[in-house]
mmCIF file of the N, C-alpha and C atoms, coordinates in Angstrom:
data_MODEL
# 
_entry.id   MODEL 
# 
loop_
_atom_site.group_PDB 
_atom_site.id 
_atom_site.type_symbol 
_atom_site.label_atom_id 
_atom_site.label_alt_id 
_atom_site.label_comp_id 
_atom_site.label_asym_id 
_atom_site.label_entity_id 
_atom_site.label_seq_id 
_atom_site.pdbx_PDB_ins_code 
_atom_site.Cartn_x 
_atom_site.Cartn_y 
_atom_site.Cartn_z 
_atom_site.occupancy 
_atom_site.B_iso_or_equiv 
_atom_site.pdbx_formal_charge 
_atom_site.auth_seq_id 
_atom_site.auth_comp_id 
_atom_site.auth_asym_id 
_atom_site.auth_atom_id 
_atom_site.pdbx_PDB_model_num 
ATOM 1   N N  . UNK A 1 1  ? -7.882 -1.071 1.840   1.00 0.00 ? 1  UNK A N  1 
ATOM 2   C CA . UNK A 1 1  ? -7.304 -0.020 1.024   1.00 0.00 ? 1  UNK A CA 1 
ATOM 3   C C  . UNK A 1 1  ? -7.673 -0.283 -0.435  1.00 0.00 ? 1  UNK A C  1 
ATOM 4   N N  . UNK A 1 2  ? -7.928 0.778  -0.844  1.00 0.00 ? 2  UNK A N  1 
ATOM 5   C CA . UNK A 1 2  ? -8.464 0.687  -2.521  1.00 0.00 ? 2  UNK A CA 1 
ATOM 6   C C  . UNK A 1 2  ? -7.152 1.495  -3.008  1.00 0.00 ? 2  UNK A C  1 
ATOM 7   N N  . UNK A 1 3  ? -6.966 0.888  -4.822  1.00 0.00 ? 3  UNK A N  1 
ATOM 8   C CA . UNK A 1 3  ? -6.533 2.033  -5.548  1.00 0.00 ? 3  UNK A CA 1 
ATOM 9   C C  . UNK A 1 3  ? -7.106 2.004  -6.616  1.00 0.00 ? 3  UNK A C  1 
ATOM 10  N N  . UNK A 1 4  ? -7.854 3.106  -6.760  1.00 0.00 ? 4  UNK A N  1 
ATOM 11  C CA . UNK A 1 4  ? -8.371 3.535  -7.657  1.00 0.00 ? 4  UNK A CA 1 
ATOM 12  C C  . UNK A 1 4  ? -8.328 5.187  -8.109  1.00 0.00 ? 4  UNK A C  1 
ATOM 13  N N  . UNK A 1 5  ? -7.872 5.452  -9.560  1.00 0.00 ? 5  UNK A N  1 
ATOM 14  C CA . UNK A 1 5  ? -8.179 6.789  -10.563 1.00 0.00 ? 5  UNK A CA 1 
ATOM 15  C C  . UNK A 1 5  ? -6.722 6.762  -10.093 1.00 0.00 ? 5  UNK A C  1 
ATOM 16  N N  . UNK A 1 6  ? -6.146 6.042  -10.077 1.00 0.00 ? 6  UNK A N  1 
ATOM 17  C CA . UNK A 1 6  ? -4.302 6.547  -9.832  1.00 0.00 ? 6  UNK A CA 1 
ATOM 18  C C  . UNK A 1 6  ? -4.315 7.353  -8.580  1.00 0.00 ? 6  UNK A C  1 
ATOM 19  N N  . UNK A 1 7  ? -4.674 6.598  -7.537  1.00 0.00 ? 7  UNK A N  1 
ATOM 20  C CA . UNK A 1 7  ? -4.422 7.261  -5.972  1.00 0.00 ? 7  UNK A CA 1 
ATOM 21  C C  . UNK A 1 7  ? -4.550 5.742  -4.926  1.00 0.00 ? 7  UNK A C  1 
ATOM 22  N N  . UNK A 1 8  ? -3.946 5.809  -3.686  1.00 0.00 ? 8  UNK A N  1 
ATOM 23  C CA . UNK A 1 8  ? -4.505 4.922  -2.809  1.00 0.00 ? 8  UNK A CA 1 
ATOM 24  C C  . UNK A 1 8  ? -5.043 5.606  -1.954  1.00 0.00 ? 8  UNK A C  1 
ATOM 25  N N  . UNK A 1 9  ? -6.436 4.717  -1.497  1.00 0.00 ? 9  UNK A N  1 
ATOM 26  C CA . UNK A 1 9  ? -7.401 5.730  -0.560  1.00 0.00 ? 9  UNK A CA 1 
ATOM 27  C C  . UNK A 1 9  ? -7.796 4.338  0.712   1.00 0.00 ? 9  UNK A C  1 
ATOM 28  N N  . UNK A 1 10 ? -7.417 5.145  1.592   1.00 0.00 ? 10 UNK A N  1 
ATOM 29  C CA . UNK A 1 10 ? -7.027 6.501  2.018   1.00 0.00 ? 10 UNK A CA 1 
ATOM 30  C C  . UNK A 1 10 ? -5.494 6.736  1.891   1.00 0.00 ? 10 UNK A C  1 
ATOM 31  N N  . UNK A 1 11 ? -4.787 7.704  1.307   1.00 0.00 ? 11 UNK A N  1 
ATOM 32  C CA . UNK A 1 11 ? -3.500 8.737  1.761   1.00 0.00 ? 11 UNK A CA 1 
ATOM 33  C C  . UNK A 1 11 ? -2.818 8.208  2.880   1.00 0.00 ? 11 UNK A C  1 
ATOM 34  N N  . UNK A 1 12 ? -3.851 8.382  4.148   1.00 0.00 ? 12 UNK A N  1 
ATOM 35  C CA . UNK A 1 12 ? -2.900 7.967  5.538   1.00 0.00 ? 12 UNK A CA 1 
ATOM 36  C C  . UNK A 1 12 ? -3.702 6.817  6.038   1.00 0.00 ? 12 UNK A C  1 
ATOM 37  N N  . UNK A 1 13 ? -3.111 6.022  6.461   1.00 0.00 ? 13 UNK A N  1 
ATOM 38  C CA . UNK A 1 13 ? -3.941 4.651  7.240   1.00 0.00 ? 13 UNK A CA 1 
ATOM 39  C C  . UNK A 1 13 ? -2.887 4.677  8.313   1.00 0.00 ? 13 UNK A C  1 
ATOM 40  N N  . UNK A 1 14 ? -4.280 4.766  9.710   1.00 0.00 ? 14 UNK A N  1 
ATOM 41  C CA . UNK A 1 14 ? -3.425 4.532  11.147  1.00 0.00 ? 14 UNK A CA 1 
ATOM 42  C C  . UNK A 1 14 ? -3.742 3.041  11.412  1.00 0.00 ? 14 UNK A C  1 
ATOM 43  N N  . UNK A 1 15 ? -3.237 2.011  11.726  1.00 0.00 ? 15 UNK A N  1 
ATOM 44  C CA . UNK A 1 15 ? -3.627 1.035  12.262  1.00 0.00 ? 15 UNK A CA 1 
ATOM 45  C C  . UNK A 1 15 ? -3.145 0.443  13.960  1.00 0.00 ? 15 UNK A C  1 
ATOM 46  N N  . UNK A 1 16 ? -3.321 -0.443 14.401  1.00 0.00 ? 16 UNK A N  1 
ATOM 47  C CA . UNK A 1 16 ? -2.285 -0.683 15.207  1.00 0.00 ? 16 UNK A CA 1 
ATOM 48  C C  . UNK A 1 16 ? -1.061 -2.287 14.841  1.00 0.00 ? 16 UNK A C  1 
ATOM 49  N N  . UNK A 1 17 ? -0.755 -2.730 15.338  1.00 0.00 ? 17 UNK A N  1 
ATOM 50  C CA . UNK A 1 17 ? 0.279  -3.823 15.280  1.00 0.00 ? 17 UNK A CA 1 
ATOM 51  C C  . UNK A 1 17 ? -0.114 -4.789 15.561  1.00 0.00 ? 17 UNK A C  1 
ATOM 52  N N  . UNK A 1 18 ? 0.172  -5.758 14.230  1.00 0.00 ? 18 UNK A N  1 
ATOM 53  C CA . UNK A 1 18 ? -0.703 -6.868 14.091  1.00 0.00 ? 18 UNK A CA 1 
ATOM 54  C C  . UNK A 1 18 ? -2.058 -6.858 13.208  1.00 0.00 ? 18 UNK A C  1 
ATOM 55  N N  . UNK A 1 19 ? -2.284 -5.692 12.942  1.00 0.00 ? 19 UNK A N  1 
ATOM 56  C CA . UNK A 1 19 ? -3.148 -5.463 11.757  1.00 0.00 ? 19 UNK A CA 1 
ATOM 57  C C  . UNK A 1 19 ? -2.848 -5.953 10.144  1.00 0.00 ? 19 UNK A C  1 
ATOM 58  N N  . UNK A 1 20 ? -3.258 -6.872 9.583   1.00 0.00 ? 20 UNK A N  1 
ATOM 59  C CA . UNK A 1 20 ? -3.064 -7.178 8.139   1.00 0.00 ? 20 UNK A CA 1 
ATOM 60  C C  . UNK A 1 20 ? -4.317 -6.234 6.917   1.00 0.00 ? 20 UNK A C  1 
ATOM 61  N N  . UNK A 1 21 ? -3.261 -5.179 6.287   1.00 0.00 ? 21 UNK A N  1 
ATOM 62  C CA . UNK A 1 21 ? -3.690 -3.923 5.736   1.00 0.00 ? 21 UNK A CA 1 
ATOM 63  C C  . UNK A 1 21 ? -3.884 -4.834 3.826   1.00 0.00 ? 21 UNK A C  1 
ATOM 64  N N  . UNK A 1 22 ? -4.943 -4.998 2.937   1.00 0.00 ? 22 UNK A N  1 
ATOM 65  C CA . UNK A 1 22 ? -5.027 -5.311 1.978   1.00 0.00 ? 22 UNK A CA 1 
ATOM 66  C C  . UNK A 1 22 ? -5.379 -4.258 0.972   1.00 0.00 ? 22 UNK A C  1 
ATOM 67  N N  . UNK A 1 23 ? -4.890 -4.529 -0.098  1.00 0.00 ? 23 UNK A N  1 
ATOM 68  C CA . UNK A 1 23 ? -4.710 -2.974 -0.767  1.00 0.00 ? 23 UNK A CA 1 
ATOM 69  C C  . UNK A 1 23 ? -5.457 -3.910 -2.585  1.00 0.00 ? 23 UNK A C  1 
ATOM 70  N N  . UNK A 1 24 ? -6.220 -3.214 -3.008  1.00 0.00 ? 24 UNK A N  1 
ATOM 71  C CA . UNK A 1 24 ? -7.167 -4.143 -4.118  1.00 0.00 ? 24 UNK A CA 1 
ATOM 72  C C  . UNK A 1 24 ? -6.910 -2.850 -4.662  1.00 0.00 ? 24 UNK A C  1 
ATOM 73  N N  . UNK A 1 25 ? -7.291 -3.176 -6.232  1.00 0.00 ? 25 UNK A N  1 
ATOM 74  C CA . UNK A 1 25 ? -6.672 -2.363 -7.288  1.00 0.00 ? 25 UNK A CA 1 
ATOM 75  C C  . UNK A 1 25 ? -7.639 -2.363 -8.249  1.00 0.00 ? 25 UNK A C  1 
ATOM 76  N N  . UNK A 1 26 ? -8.541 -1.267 -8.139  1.00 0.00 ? 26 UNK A N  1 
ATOM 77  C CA . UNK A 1 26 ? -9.592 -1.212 -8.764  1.00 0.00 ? 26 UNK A CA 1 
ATOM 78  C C  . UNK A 1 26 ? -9.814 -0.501 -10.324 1.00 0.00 ? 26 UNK A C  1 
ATOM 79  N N  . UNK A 1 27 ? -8.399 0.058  -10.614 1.00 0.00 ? 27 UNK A N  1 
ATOM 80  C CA . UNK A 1 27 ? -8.202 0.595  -11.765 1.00 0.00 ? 27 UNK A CA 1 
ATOM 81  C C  . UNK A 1 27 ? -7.740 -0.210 -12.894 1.00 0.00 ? 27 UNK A C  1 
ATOM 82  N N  . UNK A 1 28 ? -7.937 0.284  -14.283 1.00 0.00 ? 28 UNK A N  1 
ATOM 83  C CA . UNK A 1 28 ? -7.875 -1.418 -15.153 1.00 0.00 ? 28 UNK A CA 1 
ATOM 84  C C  . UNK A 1 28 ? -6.327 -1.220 -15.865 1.00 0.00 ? 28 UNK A C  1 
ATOM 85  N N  . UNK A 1 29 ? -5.702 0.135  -15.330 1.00 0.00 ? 29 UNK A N  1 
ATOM 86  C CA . UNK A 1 29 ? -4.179 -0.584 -15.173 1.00 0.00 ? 29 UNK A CA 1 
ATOM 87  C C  . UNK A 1 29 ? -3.533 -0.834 -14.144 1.00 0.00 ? 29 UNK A C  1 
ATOM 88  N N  . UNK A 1 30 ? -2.108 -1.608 -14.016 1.00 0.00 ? 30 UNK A N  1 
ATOM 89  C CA . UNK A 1 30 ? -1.462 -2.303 -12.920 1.00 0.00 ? 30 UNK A CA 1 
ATOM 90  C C  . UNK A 1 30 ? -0.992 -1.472 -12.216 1.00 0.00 ? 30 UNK A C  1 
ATOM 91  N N  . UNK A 1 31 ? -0.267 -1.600 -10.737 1.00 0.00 ? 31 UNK A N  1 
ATOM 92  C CA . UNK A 1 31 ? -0.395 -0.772 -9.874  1.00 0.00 ? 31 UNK A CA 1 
ATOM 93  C C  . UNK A 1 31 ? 0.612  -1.612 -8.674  1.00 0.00 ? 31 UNK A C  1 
ATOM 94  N N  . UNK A 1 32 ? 1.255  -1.162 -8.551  1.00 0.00 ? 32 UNK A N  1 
ATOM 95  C CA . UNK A 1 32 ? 2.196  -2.245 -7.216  1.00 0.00 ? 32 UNK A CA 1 
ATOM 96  C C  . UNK A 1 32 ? 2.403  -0.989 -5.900  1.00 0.00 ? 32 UNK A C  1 
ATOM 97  N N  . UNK A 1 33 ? 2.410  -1.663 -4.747  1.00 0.00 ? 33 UNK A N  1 
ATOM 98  C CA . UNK A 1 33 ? 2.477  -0.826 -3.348  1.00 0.00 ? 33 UNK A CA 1 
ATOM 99  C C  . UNK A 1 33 ? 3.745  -1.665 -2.868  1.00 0.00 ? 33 UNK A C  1 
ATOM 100 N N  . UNK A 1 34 ? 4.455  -0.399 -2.974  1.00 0.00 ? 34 UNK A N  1 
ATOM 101 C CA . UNK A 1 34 ? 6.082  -0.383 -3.001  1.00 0.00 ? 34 UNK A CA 1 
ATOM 102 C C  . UNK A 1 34 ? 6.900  0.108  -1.828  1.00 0.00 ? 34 UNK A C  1 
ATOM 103 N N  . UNK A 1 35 ? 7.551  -0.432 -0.565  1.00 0.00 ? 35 UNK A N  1 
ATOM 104 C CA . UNK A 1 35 ? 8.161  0.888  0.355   1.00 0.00 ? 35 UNK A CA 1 
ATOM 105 C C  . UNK A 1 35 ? 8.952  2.112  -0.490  1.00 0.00 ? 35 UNK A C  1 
ATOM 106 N N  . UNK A 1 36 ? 8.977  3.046  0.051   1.00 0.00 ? 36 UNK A N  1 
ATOM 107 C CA . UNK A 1 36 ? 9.640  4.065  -0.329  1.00 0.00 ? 36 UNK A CA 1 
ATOM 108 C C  . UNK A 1 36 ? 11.098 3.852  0.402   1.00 0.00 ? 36 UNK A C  1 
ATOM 109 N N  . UNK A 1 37 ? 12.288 3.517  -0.065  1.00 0.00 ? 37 UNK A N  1 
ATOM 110 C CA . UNK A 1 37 ? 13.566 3.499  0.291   1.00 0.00 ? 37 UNK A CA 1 
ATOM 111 C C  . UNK A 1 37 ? 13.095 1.896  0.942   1.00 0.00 ? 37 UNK A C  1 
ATOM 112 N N  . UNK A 1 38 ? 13.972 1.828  2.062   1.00 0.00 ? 38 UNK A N  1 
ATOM 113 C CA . UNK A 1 38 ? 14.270 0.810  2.855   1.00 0.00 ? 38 UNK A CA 1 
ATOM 114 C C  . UNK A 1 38 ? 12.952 0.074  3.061   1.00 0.00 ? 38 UNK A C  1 
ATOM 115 N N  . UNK A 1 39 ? 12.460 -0.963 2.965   1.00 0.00 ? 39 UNK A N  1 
ATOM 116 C CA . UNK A 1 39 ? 10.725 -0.934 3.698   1.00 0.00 ? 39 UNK A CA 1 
ATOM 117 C C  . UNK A 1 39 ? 10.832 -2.623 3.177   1.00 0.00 ? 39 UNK A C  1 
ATOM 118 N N  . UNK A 1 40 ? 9.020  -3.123 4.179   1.00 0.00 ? 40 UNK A N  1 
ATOM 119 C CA . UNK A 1 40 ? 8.999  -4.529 3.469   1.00 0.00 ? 40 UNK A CA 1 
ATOM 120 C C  . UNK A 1 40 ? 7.976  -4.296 2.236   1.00 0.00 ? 40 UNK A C  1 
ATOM 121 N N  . UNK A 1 41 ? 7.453  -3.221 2.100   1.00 0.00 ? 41 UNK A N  1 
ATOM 122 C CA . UNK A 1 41 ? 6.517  -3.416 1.290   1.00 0.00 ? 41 UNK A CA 1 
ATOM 123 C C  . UNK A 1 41 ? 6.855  -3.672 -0.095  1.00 0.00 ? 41 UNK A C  1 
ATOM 124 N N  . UNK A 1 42 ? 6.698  -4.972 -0.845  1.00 0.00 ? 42 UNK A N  1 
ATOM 125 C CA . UNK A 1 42 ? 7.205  -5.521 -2.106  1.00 0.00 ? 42 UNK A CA 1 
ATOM 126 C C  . UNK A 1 42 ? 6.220  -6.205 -3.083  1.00 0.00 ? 42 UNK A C  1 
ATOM 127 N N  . UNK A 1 43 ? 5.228  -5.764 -3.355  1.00 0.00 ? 43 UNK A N  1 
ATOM 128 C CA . UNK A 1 43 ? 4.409  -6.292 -4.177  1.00 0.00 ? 43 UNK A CA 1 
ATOM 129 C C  . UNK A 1 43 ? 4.915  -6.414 -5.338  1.00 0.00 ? 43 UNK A C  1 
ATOM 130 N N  . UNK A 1 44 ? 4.203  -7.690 -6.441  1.00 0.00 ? 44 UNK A N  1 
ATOM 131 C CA . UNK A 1 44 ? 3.955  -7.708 -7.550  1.00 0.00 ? 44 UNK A CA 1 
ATOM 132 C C  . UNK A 1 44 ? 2.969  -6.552 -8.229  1.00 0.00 ? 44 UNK A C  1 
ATOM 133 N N  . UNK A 1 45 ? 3.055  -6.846 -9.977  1.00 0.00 ? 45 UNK A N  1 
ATOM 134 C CA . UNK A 1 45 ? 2.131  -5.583 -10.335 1.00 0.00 ? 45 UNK A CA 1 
ATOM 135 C C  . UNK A 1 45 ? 0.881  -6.392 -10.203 1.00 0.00 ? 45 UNK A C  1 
ATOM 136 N N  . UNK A 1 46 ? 0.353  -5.258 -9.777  1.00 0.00 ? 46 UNK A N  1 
ATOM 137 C CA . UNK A 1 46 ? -1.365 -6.025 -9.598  1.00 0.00 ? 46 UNK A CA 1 
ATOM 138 C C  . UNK A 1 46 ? -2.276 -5.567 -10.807 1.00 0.00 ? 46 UNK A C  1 
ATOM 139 N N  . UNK A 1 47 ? -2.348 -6.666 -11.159 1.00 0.00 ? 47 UNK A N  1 
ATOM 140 C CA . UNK A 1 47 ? -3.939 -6.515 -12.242 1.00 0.00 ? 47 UNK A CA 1 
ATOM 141 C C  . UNK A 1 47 ? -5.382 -5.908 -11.839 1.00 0.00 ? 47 UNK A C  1 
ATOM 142 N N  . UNK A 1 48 ? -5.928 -5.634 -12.506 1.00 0.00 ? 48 UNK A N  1 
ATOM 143 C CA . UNK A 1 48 ? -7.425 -5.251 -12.255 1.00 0.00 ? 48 UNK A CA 1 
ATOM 144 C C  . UNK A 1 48 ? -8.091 -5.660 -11.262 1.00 0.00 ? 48 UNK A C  1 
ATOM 145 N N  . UNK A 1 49 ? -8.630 -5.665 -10.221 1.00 0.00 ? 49 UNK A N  1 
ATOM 146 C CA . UNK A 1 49 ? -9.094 -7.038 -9.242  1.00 0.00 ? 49 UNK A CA 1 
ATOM 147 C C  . UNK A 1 49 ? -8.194 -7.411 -8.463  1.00 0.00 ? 49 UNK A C  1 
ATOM 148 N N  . UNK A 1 50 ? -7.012 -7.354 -8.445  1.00 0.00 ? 50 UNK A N  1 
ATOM 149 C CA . UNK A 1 50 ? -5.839 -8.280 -7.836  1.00 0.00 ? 50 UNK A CA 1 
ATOM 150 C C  . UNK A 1 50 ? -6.054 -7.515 -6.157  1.00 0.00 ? 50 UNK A C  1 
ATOM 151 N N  . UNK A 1 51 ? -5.300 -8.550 -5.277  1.00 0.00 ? 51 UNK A N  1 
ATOM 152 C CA . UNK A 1 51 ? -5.049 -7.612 -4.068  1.00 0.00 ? 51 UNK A CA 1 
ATOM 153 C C  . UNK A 1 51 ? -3.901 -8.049 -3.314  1.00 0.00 ? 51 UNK A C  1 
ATOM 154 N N  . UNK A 1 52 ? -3.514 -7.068 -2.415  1.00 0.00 ? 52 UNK A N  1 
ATOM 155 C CA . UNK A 1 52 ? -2.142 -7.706 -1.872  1.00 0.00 ? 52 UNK A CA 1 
ATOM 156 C C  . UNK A 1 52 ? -1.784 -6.878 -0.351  1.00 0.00 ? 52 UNK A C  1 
ATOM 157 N N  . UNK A 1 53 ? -2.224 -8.064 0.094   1.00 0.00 ? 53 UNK A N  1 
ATOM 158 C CA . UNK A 1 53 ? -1.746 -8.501 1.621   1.00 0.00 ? 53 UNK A CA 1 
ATOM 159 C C  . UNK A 1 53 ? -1.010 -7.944 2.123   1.00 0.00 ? 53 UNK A C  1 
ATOM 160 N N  . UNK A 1 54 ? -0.320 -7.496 3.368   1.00 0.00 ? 54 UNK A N  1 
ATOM 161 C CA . UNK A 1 54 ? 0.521  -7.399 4.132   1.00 0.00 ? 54 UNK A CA 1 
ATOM 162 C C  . UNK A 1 54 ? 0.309  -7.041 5.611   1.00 0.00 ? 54 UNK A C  1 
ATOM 163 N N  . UNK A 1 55 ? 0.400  -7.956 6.391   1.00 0.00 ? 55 UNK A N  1 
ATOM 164 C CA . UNK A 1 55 ? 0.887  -7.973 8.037   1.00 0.00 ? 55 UNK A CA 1 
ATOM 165 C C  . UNK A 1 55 ? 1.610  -6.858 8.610   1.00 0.00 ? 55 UNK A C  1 
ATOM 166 N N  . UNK A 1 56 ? 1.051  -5.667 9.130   1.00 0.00 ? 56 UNK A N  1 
ATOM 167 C CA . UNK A 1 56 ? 2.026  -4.830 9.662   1.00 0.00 ? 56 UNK A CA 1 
ATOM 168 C C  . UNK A 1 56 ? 2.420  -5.144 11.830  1.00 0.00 ? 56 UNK A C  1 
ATOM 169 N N  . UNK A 1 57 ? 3.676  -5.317 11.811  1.00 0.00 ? 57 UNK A N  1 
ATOM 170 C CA . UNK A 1 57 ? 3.910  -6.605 13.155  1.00 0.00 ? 57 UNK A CA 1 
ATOM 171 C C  . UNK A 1 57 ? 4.708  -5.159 14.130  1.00 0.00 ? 57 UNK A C  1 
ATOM 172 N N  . UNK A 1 58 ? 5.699  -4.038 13.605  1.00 0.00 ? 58 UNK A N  1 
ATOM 173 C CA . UNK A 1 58 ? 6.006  -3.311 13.985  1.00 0.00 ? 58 UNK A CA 1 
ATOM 174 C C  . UNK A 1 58 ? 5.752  -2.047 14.116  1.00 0.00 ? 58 UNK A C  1 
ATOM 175 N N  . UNK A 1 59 ? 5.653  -1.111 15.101  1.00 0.00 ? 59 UNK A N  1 
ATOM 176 C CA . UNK A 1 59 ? 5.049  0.293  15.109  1.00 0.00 ? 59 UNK A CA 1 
ATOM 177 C C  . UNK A 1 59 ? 6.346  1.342  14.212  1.00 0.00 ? 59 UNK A C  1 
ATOM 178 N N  . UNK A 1 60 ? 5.562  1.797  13.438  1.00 0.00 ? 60 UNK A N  1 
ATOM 179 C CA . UNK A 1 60 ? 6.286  2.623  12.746  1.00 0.00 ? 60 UNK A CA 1 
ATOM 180 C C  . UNK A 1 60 ? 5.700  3.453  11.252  1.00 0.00 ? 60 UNK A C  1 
ATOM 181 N N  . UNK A 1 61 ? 6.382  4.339  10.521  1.00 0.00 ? 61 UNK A N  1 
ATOM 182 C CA . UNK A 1 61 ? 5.568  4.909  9.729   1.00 0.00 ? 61 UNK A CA 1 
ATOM 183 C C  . UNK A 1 61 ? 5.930  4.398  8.390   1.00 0.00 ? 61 UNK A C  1 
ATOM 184 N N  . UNK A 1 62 ? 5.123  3.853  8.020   1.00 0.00 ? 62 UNK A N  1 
ATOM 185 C CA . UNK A 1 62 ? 5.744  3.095  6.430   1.00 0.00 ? 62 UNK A CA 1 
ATOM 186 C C  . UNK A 1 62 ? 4.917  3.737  5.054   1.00 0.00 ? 62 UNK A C  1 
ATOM 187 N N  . UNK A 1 63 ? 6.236  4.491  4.400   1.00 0.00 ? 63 UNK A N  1 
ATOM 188 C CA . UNK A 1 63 ? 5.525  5.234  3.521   1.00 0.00 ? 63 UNK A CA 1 
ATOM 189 C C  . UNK A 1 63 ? 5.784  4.544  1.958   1.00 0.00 ? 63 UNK A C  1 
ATOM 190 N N  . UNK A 1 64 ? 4.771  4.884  1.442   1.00 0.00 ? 64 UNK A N  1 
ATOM 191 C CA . UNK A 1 64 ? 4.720  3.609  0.124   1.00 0.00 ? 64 UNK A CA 1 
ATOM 192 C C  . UNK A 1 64 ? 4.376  4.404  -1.655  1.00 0.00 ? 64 UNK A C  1 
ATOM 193 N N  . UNK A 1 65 ? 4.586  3.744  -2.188  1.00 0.00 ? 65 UNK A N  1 
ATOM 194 C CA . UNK A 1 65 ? 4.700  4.328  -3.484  1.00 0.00 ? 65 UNK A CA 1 
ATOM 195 C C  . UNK A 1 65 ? 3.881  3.247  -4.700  1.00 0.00 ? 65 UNK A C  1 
ATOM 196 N N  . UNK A 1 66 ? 3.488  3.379  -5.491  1.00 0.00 ? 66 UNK A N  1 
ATOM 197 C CA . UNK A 1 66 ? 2.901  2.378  -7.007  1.00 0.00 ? 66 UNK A CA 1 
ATOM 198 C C  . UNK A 1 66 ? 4.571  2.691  -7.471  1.00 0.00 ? 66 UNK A C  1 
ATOM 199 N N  . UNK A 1 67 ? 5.454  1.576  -8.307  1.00 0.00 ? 67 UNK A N  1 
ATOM 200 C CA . UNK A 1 67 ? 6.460  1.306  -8.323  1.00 0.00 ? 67 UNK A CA 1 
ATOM 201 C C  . UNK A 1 67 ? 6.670  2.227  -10.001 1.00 0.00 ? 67 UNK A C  1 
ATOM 202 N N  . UNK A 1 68 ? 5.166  1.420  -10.807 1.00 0.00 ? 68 UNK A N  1 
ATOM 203 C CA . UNK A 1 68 ? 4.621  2.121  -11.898 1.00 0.00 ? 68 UNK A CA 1 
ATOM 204 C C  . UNK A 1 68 ? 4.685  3.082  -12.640 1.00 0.00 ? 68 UNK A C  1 
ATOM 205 N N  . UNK A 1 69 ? 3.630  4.115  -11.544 1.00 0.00 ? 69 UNK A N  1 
ATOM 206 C CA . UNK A 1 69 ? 3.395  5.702  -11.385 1.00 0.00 ? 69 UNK A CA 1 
ATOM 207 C C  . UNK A 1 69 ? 3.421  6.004  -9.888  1.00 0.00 ? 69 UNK A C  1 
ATOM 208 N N  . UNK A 1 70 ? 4.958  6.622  -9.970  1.00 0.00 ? 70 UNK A N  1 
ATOM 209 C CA . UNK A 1 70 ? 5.801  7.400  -8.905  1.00 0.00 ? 70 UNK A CA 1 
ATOM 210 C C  . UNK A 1 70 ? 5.155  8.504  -7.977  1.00 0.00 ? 70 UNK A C  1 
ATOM 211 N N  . UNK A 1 71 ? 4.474  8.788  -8.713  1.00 0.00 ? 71 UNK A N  1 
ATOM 212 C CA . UNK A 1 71 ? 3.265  10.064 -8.465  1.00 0.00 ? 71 UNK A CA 1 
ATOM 213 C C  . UNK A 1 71 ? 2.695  9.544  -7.221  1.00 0.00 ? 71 UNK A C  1 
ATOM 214 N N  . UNK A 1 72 ? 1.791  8.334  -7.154  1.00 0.00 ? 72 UNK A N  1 
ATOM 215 C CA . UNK A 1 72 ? 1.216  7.536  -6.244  1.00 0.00 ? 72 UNK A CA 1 
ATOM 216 C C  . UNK A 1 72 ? 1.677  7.316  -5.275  1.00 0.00 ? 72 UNK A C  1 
ATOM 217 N N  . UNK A 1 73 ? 1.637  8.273  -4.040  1.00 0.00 ? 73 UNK A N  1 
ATOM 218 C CA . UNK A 1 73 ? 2.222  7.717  -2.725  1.00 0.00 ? 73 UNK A CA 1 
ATOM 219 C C  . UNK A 1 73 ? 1.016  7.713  -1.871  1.00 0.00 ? 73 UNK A C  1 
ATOM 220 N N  . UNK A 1 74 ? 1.511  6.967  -0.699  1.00 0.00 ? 74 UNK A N  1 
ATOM 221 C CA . UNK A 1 74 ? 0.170  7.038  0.509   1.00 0.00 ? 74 UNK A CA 1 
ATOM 222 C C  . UNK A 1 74 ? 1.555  6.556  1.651   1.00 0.00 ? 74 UNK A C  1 
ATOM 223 N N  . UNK A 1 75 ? 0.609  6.492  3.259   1.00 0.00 ? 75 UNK A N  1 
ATOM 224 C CA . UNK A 1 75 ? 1.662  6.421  4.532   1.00 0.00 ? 75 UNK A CA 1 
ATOM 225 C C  . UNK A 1 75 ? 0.547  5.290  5.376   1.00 0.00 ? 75 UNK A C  1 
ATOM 226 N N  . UNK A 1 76 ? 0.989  3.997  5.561   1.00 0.00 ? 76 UNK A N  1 
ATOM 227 C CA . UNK A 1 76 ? 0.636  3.685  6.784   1.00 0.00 ? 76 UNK A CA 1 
ATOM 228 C C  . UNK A 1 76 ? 1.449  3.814  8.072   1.00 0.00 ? 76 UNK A C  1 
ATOM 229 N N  . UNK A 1 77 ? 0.371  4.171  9.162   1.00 0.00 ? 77 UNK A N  1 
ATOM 230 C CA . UNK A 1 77 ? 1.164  4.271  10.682  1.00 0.00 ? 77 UNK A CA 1 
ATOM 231 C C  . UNK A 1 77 ? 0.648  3.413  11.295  1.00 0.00 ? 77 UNK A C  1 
ATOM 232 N N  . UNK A 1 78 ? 1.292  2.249  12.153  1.00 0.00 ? 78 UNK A N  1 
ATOM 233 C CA . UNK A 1 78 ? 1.313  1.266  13.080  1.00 0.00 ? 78 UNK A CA 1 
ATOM 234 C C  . UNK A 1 78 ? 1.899  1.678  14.545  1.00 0.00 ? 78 UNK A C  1 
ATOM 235 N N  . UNK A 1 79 ? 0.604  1.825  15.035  1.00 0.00 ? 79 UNK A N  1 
ATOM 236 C CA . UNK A 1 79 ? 1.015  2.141  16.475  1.00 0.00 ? 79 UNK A CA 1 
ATOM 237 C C  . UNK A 1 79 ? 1.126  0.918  17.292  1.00 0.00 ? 79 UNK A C  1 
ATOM 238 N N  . UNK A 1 80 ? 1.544  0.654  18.543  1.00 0.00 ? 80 UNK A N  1 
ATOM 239 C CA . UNK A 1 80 ? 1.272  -0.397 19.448  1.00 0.00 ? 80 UNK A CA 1 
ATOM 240 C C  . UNK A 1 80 ? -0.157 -0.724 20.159  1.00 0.00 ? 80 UNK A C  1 
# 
């Protein structure tokens, strides 16, 4: 997963379970991938270059936000 021009691309990512989804931040301001409400997704702000990890272990739809700029949403889906 990239973010770059103030978007994450792709929008929707299907994966399945057990997939570790990395999200790099190609824009030269910071940028954090955030759950929307309840979620594990908890990044730090990421710098230019930075990237950040996460293990998806359960099927479900996890929709995410830049903590930043609110504007910025995208959805991963973890199927079995």
């Amino acid at each position: 997963m990239t973010i770059k021009n103030f978007a994450f691309h792709p929008a929707a990512l299907t994966v399945k379970a057990g997939t570790t989804v990395t999200w790099t931040n190609q824009d030269p301001e910071p940028h954090t991938v955030t759950s929307q409400g309840q979620g594990p997704l908890r990044s730090a702000a990421l710098a230019s270059g930075a990237r950040y990890p996460y293990k998806f272990t359960t099927p479900g739809t996890y929709k995410y936000l830049c903590s930043i700029h609110p504007f910025m949403t995208a959805t991963v889906t973890v199927t079995r």
